[in-house]
C-alpha positions as CSV (number, residue, x, y, z in Angstrom):
1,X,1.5,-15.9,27.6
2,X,-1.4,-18.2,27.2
3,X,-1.5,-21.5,29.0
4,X,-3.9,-24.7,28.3
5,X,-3.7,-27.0,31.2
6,X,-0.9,-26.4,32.9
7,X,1.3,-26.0,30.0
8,X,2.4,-23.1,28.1
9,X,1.8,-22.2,24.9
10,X,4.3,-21.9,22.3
11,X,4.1,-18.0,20.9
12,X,3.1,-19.4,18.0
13,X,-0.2,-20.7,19.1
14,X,-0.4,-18.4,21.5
15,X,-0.5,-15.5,18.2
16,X,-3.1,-17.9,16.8
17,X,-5.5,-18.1,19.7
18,X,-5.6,-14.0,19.0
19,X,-5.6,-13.5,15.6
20,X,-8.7,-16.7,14.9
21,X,-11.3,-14.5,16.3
22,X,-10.4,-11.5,14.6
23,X,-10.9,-13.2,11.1
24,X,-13.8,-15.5,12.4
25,X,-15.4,-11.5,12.8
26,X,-14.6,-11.2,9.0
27,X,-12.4,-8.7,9.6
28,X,-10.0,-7.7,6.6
29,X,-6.4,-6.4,6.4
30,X,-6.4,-3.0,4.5
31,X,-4.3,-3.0,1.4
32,X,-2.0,0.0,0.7
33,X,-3.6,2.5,-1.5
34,X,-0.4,2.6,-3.5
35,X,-0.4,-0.4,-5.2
36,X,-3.8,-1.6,-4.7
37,X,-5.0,-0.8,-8.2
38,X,-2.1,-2.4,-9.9
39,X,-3.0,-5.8,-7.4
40,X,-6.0,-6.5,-9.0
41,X,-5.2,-5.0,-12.3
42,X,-2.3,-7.9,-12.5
43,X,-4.6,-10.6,-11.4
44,X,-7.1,-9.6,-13.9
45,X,-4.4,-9.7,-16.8
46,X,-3.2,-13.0,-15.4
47,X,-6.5,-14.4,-15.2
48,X,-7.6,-13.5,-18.7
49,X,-4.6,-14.8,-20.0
50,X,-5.0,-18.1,-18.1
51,X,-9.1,-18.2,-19.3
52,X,-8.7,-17.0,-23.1
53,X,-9.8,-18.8,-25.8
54,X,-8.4,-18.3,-29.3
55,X,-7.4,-15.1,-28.8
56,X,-9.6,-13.6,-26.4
57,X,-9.3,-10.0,-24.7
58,X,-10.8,-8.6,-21.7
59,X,-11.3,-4.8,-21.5
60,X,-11.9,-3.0,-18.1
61,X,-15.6,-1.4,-18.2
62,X,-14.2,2.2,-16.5
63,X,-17.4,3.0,-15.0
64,X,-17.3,0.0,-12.9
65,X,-14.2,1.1,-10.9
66,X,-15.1,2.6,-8.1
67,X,-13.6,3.9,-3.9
68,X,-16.2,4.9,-1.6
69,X,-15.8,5.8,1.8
70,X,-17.9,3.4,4.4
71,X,-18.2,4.2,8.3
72,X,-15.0,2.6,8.9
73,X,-13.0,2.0,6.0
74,X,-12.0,2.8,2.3
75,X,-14.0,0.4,-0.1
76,X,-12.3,-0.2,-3.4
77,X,-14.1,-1.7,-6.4
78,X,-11.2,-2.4,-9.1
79,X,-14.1,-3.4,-11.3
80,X,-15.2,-5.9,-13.8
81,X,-13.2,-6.8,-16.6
82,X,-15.3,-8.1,-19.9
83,X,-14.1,-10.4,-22.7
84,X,-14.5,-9.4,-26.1
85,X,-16.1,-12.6,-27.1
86,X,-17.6,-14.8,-24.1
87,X,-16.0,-17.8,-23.0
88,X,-17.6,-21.3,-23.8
89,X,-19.6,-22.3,-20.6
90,X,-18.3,-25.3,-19.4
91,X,-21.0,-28.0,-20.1
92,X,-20.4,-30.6,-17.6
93,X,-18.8,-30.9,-14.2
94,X,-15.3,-32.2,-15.4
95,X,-15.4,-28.4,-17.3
96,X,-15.7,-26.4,-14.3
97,X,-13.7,-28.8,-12.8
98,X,-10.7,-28.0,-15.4
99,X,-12.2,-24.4,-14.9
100,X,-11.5,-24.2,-11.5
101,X,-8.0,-25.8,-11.5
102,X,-6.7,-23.4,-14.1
103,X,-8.1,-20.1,-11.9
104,X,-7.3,-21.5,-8.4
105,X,-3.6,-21.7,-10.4
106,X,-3.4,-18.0,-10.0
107,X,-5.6,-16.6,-7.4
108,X,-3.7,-18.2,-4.7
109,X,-0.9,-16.2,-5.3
110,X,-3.0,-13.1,-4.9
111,X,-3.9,-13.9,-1.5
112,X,-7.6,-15.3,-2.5
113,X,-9.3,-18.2,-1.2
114,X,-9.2,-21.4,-3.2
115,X,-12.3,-22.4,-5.2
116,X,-13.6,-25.4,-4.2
117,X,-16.7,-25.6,-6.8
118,X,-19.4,-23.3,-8.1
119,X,-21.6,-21.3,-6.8
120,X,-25.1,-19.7,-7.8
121,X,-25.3,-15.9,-7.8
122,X,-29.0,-14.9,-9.0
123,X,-29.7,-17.3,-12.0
124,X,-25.8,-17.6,-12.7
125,X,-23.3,-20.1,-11.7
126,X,-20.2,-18.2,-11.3
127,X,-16.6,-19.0,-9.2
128,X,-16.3,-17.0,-6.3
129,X,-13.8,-16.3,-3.4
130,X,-12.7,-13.9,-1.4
131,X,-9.1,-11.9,-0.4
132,X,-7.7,-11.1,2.6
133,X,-8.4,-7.6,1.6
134,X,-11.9,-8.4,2.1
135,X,-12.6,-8.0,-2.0
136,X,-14.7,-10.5,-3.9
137,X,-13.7,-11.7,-7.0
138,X,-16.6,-13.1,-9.1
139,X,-16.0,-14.8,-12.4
140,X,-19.1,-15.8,-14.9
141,X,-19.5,-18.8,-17.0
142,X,-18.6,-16.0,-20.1
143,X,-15.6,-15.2,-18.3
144,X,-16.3,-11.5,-17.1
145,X,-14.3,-11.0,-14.2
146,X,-16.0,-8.8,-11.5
147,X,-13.6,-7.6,-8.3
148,X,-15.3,-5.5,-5.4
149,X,-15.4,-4.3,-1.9
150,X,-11.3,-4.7,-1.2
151,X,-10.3,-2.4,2.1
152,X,-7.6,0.1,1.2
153,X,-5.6,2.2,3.6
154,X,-6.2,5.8,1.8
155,X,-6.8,8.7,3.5
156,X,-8.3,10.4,2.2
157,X,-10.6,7.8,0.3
158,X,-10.1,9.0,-2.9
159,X,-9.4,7.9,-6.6
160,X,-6.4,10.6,-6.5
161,X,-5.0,8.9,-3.4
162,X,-5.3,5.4,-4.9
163,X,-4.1,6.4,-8.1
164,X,-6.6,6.1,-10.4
165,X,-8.0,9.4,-11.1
């Protein structure tokens, strides 16, 4: 048990003091393979729905999905979803604003970081957080939706053991 001053730590904060610097190392909890694809699919789906604009649909580009193995873990793209018509960029700050609100509505529930504003990626301004899978999830002012780099527990690293093949 840890002890600060004297006094002992309730388990709680004791658990706390061990897990902090594990994620301050940006470490990332695998996600099951089974199931992983279906994750991000449904946040995808939910997060068109939530963005579309007079009837807007998103397709998944295929060759965007990818799993690659790295030294020491099983990297999952689930890709980048693109609608069929882009989205109005929002013109003003009130519009990302009303952007962000609507997206952070959903993501939370995904186990993603909330969005606090926007952030530049190349000449782009984009929303941008990440899981605690490690994955990125990217969307544009168009409203493509870009997911990559979520740690899955597949062995072996496969599409076939994630599903997707």
């Amino acid at each position: 048990m840890l002890r600060r001053a004297g006094r002992r730590l309730s388990p709680a904060v004791a658990l706390l003091g061990v897990l902090l610097p594990l994620t301050a190392c940006g470490g990332s909890v695998p996600l099951p393979a089974e199931g992983a694809a279906s994750h991000y699919d449904d946040l995808a789906t939910e997060l068109a729905s939530i963005l579309a604009v007079d009837g807007t649909s998103w397709e998944l580009v295929e060759e965007t999905r990818t799993v690659a193995s790295s030294e020491d873990a099983c990297l999952f793209a689930p890709g980048t979803w693109a609608p069929e018509t882009a989205l109005p960029v929002p013109s003003d700050d009130a519009g990302w604003d009303s952007r962000i609100a609507t997206v952070n509505s959903t993501i939370l529930g995904y186990g993603f970081e909330q969005i606090d504003g926007v952030t530049e990626h190349g000449s782009s301004t984009v929303l941008e957080t990440v899981d605690e899978h490690g994955a990125t999830l990217r969307i544009t002012a168009e409203g493509e939706i870009h997911i990559e780099g979520a740690t899955v527990d597949a062995d072996p690293c496969t599409e076939a053991t994630l599903g997707i093949a």
